[in-house]
N, C-alpha and C positions, 0 to 999 in steps of 0.2 A: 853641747857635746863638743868637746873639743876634736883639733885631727888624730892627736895621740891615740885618742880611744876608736877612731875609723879606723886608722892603720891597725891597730889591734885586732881587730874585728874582720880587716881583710884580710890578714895574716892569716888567723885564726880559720876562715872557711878557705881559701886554698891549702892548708895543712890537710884540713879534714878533708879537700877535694880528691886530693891527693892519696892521704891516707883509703879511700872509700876507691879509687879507682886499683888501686896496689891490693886489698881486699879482695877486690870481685875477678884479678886476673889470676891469684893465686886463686882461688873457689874454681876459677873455669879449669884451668890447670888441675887441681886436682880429681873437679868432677870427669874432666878428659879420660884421667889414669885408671879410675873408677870406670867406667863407661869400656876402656878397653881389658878389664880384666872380668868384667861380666861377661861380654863376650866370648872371651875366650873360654870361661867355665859351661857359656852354653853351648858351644861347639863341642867339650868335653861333651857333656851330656846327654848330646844328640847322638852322637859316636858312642858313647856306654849305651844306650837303648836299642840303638841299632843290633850293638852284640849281644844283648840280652836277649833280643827278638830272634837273631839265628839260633843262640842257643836254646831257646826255648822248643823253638824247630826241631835241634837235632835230638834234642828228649824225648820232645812227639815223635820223631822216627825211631827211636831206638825202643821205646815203649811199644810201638808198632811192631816193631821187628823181632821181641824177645820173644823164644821159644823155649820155654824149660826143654820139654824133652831134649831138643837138639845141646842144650849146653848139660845135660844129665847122658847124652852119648859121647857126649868129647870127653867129658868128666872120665869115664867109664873107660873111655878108649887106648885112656893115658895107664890105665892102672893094668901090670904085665898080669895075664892070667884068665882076666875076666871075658868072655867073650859075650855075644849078644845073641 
């Protein structure tokens, strides 16, 4: 083996060392960016369920609350003429 072909060969694995570390810091860089936009969509989500859970609440209240008769006397009350 000649040294031409060492040096070649050295060359060759510091290129790829190189190449292979440039690789893995863009990977960690992007997994980063990745990493903080999942995040943030689950902080979204936690916040949309939390309002889903109130409003689900004031459904329950308002379903609790309805009274035909009482909204068949407002109805009623608005129209000139009609009395009760």
């Amino acid at each position: 083996m000649e040294l031409n072909e060492v040096l070649h060969a050295n060359i060759f694995f510091i290129i790829a060392s190189v190449g292979v570390v440039f690789f893995i810091v863009i990977t960690s860089v992007i997994l980063y960016q990745v990493l903080k936009v999942v995040k943030a969509v689950r902080r979204i989500v936690e916040r949309v369920e939390r309002g889903s859970e109130v409003l689900a609440e004031d459904i329950e209240d308002l379903r609790h609350n309805f009274n035909p008769t009482r909204i068949i006397s407002f109805i009623m009350s608005l129209i000139p003429g009609i009395k009760k």
